[in-house]
C-alpha atoms as an extended CHARMM CRD file, in Angstrom:
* protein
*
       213  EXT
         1         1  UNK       CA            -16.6650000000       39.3490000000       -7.8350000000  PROA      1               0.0000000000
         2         2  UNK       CA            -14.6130000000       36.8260000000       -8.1370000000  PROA      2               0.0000000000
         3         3  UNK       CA            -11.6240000000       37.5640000000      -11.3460000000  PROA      3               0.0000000000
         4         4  UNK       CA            -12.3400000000       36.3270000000      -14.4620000000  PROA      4               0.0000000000
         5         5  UNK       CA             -8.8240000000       35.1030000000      -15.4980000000  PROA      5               0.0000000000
         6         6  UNK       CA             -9.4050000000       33.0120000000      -12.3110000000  PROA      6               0.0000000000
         7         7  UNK       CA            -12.0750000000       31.1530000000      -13.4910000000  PROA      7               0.0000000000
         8         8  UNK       CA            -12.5860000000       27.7220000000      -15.5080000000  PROA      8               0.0000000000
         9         9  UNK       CA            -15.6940000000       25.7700000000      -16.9590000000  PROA      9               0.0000000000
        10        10  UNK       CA            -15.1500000000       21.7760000000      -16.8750000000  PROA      10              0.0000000000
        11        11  UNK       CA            -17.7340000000       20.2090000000      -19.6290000000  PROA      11              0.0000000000
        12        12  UNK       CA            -18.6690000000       16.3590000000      -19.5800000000  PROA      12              0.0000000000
        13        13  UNK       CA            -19.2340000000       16.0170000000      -23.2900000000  PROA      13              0.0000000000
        14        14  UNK       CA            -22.3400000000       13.3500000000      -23.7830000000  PROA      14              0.0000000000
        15        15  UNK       CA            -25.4880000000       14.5620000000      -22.1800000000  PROA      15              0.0000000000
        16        16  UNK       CA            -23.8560000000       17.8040000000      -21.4420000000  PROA      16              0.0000000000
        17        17  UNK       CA            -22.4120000000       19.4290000000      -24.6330000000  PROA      17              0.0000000000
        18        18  UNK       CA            -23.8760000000       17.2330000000      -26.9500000000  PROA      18              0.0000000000
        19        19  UNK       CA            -27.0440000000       14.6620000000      -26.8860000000  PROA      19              0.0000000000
        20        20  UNK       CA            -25.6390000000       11.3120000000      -26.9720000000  PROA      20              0.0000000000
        21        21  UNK       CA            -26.6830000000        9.9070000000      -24.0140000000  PROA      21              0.0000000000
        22        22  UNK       CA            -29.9470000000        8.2960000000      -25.8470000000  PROA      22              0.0000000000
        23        23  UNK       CA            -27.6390000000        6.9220000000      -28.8400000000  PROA      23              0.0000000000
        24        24  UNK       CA            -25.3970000000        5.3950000000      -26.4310000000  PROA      24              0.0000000000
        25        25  UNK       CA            -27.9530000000        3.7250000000      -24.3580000000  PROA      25              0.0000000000
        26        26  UNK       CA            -29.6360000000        1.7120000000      -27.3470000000  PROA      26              0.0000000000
        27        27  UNK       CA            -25.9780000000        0.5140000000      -27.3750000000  PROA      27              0.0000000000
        28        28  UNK       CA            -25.0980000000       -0.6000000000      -24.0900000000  PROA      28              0.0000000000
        29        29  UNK       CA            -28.5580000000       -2.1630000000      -23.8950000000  PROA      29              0.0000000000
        30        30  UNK       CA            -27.9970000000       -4.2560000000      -26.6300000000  PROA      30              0.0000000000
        31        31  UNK       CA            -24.6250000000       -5.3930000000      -25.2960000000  PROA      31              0.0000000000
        32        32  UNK       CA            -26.0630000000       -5.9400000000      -22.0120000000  PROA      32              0.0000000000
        33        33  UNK       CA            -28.3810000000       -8.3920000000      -23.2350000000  PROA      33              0.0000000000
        34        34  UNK       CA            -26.7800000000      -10.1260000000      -25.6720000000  PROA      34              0.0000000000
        35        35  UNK       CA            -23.5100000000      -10.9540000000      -23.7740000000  PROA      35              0.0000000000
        36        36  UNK       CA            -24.3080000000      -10.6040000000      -20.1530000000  PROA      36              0.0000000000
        37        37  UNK       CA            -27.8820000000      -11.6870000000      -19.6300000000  PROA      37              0.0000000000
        38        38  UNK       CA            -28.4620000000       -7.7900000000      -18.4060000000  PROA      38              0.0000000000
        39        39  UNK       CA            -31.3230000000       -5.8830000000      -18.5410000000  PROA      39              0.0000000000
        40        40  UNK       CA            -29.8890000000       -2.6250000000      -17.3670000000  PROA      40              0.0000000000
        41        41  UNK       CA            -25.7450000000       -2.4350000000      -18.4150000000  PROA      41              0.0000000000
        42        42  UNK       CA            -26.8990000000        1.4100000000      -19.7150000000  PROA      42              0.0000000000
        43        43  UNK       CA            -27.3460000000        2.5560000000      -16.8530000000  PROA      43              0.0000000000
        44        44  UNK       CA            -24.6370000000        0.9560000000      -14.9760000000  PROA      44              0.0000000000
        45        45  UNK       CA            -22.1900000000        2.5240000000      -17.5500000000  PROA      45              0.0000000000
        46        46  UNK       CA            -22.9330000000        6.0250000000      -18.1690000000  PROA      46              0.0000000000
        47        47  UNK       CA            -19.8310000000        8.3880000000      -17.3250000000  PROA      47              0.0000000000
        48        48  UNK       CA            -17.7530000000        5.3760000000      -17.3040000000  PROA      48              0.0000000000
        49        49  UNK       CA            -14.3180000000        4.5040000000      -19.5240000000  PROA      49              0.0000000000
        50        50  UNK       CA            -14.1360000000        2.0120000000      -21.9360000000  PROA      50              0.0000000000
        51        51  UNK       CA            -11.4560000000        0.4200000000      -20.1610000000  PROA      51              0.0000000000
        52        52  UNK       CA            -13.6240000000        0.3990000000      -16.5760000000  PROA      52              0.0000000000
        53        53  UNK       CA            -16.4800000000       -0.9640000000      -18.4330000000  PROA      53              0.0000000000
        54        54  UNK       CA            -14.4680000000       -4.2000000000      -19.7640000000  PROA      54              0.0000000000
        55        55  UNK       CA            -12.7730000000       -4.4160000000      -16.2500000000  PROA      55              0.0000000000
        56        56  UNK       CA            -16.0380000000       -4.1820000000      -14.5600000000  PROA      56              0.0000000000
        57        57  UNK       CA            -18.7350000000       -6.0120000000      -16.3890000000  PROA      57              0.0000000000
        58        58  UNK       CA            -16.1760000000       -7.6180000000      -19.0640000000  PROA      58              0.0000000000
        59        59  UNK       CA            -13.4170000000       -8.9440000000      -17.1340000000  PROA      59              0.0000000000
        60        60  UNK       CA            -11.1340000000      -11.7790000000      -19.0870000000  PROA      60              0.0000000000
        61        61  UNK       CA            -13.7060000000      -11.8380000000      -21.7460000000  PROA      61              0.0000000000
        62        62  UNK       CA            -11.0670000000      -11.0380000000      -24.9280000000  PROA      62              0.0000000000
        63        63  UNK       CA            -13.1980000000      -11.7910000000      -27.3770000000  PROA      63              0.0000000000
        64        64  UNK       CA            -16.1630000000      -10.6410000000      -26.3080000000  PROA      64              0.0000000000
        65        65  UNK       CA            -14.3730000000       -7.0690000000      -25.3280000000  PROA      65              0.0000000000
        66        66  UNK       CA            -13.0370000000       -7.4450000000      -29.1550000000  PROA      66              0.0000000000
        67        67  UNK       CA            -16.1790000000       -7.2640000000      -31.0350000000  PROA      67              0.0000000000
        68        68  UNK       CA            -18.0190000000       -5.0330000000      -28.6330000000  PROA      68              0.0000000000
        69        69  UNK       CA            -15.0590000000       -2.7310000000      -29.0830000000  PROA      69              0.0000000000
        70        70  UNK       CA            -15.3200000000       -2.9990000000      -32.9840000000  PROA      70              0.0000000000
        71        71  UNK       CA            -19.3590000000       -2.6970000000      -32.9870000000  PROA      71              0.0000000000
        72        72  UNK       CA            -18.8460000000        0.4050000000      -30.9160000000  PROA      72              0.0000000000
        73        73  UNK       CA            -16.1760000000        1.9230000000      -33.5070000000  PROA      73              0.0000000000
        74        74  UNK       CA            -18.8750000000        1.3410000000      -35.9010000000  PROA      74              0.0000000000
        75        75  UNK       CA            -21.6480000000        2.9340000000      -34.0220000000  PROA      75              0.0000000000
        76        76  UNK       CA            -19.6170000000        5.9160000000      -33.2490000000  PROA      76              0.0000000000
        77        77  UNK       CA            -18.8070000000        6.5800000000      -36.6960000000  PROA      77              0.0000000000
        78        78  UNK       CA            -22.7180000000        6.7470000000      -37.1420000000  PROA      78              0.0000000000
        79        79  UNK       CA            -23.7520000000        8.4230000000      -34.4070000000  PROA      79              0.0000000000
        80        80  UNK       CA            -25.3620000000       12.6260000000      -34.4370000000  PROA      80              0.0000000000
        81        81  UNK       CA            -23.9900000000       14.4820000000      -32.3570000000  PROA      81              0.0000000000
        82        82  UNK       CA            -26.6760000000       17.5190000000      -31.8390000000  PROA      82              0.0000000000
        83        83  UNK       CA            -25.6790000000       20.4860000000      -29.1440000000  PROA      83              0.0000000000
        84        84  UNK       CA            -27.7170000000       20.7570000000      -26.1590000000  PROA      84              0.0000000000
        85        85  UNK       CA            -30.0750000000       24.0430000000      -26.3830000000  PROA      85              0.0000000000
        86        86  UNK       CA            -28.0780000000       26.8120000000      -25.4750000000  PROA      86              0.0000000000
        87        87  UNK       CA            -24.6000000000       25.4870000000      -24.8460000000  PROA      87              0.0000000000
        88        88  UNK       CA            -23.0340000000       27.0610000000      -28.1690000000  PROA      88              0.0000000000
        89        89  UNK       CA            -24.3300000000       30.8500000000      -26.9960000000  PROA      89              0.0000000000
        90        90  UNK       CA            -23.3960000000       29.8950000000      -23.1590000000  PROA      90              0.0000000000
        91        91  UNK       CA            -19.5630000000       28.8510000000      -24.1880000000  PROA      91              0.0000000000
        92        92  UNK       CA            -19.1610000000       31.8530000000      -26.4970000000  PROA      92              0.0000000000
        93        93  UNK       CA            -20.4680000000       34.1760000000      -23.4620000000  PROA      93              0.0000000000
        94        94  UNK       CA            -18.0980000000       32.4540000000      -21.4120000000  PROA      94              0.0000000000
        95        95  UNK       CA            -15.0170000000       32.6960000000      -24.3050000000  PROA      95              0.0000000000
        96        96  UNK       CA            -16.3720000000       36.7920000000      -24.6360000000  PROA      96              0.0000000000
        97        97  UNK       CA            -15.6120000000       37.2580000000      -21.1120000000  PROA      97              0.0000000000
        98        98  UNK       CA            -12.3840000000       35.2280000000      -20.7740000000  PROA      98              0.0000000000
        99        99  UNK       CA            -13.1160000000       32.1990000000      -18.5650000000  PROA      99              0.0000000000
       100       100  UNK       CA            -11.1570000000       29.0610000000      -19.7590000000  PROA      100             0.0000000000
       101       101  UNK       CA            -13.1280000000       26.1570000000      -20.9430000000  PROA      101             0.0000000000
       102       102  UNK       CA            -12.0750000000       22.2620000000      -21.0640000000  PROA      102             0.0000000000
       103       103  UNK       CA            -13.9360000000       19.0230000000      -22.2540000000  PROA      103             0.0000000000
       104       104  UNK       CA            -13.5180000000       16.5310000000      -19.6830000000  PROA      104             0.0000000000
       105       105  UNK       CA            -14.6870000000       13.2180000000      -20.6860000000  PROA      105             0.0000000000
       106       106  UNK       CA            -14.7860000000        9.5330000000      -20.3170000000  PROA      106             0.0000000000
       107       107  UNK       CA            -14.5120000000        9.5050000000      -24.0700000000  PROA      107             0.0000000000
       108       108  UNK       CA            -10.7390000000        7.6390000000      -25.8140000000  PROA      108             0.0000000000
       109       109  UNK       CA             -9.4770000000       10.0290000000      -28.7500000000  PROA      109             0.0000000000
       110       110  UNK       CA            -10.7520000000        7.5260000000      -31.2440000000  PROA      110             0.0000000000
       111       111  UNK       CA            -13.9390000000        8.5770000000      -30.2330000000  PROA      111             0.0000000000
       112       112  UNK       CA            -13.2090000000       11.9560000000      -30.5280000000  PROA      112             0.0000000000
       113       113  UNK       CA            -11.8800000000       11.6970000000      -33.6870000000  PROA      113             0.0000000000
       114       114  UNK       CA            -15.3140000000       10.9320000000      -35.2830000000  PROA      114             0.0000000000
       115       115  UNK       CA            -16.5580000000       13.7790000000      -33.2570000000  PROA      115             0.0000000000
       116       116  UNK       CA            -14.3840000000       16.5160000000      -34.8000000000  PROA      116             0.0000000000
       117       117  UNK       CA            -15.2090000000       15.0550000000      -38.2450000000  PROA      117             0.0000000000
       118       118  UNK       CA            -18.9030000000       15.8960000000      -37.7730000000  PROA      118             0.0000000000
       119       119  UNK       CA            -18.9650000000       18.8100000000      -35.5390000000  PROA      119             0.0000000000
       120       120  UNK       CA            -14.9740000000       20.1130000000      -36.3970000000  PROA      120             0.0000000000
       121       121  UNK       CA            -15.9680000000       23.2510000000      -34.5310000000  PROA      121             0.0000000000
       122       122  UNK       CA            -16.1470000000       21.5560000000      -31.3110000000  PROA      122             0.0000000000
       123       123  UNK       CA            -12.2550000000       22.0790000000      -31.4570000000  PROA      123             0.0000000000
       124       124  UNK       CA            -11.8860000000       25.5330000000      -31.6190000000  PROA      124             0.0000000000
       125       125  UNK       CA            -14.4940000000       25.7550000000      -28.4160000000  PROA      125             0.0000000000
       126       126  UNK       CA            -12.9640000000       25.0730000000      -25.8380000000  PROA      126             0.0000000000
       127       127  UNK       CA             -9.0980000000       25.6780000000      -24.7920000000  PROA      127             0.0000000000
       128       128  UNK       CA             -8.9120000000       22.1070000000      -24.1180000000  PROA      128             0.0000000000
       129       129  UNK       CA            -10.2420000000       18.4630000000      -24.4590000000  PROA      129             0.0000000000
       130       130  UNK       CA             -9.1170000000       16.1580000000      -21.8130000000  PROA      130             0.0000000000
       131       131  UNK       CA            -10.0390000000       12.4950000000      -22.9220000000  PROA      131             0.0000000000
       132       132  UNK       CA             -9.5870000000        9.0470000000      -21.4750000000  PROA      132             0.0000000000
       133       133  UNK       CA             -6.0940000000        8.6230000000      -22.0860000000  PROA      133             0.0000000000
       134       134  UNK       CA             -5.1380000000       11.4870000000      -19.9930000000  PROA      134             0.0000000000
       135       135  UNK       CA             -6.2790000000        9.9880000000      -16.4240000000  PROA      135             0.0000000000
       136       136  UNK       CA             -6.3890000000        6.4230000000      -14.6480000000  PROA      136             0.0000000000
       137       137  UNK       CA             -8.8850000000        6.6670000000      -12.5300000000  PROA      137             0.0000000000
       138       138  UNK       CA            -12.8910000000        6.7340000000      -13.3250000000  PROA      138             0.0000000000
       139       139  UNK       CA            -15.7690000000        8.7610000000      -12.7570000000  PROA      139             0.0000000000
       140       140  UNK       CA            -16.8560000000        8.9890000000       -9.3560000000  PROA      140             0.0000000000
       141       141  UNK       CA            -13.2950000000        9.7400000000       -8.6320000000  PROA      141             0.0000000000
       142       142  UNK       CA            -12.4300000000       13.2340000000       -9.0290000000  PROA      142             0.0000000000
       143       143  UNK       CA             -9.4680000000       12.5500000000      -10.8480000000  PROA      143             0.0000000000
       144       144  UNK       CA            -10.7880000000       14.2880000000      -14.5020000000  PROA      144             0.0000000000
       145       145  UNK       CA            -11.6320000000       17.3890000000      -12.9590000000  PROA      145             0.0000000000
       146       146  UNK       CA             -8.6310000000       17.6170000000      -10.7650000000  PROA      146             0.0000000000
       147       147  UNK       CA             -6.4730000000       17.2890000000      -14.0080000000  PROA      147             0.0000000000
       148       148  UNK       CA             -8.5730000000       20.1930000000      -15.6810000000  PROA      148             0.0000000000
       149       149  UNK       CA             -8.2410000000       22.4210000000      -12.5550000000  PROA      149             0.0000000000
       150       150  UNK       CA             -4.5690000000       21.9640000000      -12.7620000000  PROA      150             0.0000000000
       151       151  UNK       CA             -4.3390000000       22.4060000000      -16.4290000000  PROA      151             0.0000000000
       152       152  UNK       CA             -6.2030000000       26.0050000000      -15.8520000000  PROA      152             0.0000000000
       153       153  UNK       CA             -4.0380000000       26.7610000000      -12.5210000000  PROA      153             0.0000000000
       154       154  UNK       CA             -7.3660000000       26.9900000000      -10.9680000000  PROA      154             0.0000000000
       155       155  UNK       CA             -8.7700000000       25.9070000000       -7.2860000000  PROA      155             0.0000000000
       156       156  UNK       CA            -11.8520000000       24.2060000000       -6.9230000000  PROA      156             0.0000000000
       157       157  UNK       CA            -13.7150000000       27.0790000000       -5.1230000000  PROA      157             0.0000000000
       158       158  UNK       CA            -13.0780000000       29.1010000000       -9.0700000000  PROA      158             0.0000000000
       159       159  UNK       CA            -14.1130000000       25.8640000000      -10.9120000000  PROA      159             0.0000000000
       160       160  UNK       CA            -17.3930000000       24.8990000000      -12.0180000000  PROA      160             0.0000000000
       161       161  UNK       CA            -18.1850000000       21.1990000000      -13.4690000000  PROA      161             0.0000000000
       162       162  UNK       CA            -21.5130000000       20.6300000000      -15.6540000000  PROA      162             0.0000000000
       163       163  UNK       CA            -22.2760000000       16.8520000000      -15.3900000000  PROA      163             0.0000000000
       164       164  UNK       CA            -25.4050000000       15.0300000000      -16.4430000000  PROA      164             0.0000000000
       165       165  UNK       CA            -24.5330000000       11.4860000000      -14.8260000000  PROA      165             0.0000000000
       166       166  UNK       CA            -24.4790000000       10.1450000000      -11.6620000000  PROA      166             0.0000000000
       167       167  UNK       CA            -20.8890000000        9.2070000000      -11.6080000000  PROA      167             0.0000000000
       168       168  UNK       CA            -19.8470000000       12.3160000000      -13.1890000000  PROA      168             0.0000000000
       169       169  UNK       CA            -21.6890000000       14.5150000000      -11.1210000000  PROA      169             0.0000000000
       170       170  UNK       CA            -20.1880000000       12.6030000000       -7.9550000000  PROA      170             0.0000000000
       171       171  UNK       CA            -16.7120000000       13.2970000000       -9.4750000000  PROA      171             0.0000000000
       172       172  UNK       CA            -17.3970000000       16.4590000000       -9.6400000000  PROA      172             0.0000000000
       173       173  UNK       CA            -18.5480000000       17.0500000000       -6.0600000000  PROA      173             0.0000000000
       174       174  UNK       CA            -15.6890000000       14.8080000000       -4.8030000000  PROA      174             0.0000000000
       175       175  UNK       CA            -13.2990000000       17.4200000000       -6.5550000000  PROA      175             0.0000000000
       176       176  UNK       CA            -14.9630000000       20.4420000000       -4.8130000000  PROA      176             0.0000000000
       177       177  UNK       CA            -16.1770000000       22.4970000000       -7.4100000000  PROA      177             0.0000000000
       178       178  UNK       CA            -19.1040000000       24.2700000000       -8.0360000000  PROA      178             0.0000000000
       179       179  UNK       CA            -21.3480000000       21.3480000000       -9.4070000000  PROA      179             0.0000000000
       180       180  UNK       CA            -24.1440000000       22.1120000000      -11.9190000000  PROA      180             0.0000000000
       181       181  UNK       CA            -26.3880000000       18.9510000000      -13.2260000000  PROA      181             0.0000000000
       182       182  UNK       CA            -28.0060000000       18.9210000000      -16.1370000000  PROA      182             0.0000000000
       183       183  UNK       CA            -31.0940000000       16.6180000000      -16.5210000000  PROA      183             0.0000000000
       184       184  UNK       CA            -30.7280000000       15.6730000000      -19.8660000000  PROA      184             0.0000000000
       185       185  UNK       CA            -29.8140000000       12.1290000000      -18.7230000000  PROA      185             0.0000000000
       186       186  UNK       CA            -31.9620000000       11.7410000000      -15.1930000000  PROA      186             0.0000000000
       187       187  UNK       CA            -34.3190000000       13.2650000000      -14.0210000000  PROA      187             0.0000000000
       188       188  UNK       CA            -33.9380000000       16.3200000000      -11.5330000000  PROA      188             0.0000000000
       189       189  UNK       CA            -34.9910000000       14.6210000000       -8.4480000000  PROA      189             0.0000000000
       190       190  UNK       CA            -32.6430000000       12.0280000000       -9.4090000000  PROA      190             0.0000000000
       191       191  UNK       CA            -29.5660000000       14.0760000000       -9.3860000000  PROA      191             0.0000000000
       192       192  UNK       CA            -30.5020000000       16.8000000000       -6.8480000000  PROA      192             0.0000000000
       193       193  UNK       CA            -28.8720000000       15.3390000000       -4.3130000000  PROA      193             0.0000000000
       194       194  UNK       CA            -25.3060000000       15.0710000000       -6.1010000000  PROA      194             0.0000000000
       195       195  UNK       CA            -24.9420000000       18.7810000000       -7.1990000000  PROA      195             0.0000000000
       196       196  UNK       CA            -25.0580000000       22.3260000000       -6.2490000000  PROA      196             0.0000000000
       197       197  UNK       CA            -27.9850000000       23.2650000000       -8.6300000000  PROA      197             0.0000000000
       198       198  UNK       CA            -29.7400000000       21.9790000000      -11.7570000000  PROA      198             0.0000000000
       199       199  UNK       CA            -30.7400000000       23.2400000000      -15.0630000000  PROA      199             0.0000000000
       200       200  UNK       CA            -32.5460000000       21.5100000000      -17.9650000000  PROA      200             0.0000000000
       201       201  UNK       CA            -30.2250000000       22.7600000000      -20.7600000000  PROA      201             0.0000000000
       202       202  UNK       CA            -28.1600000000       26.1150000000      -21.5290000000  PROA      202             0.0000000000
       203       203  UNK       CA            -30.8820000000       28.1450000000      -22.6490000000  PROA      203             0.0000000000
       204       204  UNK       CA            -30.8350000000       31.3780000000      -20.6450000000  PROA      204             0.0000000000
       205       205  UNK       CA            -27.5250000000       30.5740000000      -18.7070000000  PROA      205             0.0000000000
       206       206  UNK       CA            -24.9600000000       33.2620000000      -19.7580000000  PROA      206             0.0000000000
       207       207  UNK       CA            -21.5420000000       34.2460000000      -17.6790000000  PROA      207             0.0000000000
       208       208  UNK       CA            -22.9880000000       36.7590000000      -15.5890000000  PROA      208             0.0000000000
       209       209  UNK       CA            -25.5750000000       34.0270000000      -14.2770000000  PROA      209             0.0000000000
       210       210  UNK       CA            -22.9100000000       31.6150000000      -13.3720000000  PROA      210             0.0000000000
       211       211  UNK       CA            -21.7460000000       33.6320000000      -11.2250000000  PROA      211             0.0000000000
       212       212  UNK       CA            -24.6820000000       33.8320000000       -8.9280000000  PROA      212             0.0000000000
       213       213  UNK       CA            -24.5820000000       29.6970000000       -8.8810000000  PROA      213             0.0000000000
């Protein structure tokens, strides 16, 4: 068995710890439509920084990237932020039994600011949250999970990402851990082919269980 102490548990955060994913696509939608001409900017963007979404689908378009930035403050502020089934009991199985934990999202701080102030105890969690600021690259590139492995002092054949999106999950399998989807976001034969194994939520997964994955 491999040593606990060894081990460490790399969250995405929308879709994966929380259900955002549905909030956020209303969103993008909108934005999609009303500034672009586009039908499907949602799912084009999902995993995906601010800052690669501007450069991307935005580029040169100040003002544009201005008020989409300030309508996005706004909807944040609004938003719920509801756990997934199960991933409260999961991460306290996992914190029981010593595994290290990390956020690793796509998310700024400003987002995760309005976070703490509706769920605060999303702080105390996990050991750390690694946000935006702290890597250049995007999801698909592995760079996100490669900081949290070397946060932890971990390899990737101890590491395990949960990811819900395509680019995230990608990420994830580019950094070679132990990939686990969650279909919260798309649908199981969707992502099947971009991780190691799938589950619809946390319900039922405990540490002992991730360690037959």
């Amino acid at each position: 068995m491999t040593e606990t102490k060894n081990i460490a548990v790399l969250f995405d955060f929308d879709g994966v710890v929380v259900d955002t994913e549905t909030q956020y696509s209303i969103f993008w939608h909108k934005m999609g439509v009303d500034y672009l001409g586009m039908e499907d900017l949602e799912s084009r963007v999902k995993g995906q920084t601010l800052v690669y979404i501007y450069d991307t689908f935005f580029p040169g378009m100040i003002k544009e990237q201005e008020e989409i930035t300030a309508g996005l403050d706004r909807f944040e502020q609004e938003m719920t932020f509801e756990f997934i089934p199960g991933v409260e009991s999961f991460i306290a199985d996992l914190r029981r039994n010593g595994v290290k934990m990390a956020v690793v999202t796509s998310s700024n701080d400003k987002k995760m600011e309005a976070v703490y102030r509706a769920k605060p105890e999303i702080k105390t969690m996990f050991d750390r949250i690694l946000t935006a600021e702290m890597f250049t690259a995007s999801k698909p590139a592995p760079d996100c999970f490669l900081l949290g492995m070397k946060v932890f002092g971990t390899t990737p054949e101890t590491t395990y990402v949960f990811e819900d999106s395509f680019n995230g999950l990608k990420a994830g399998m580019a950094s070679g851990a132990t990939v686990i989807g969650l279909s919260t976001t798309n649908s199981r034969e969707e992502i099947a082919p971009l991780c190691h194994y799938i589950i619809d939520d946390f319900k039922g997964m405990d540490y002992e269980k991730l360690l037959t994955i």
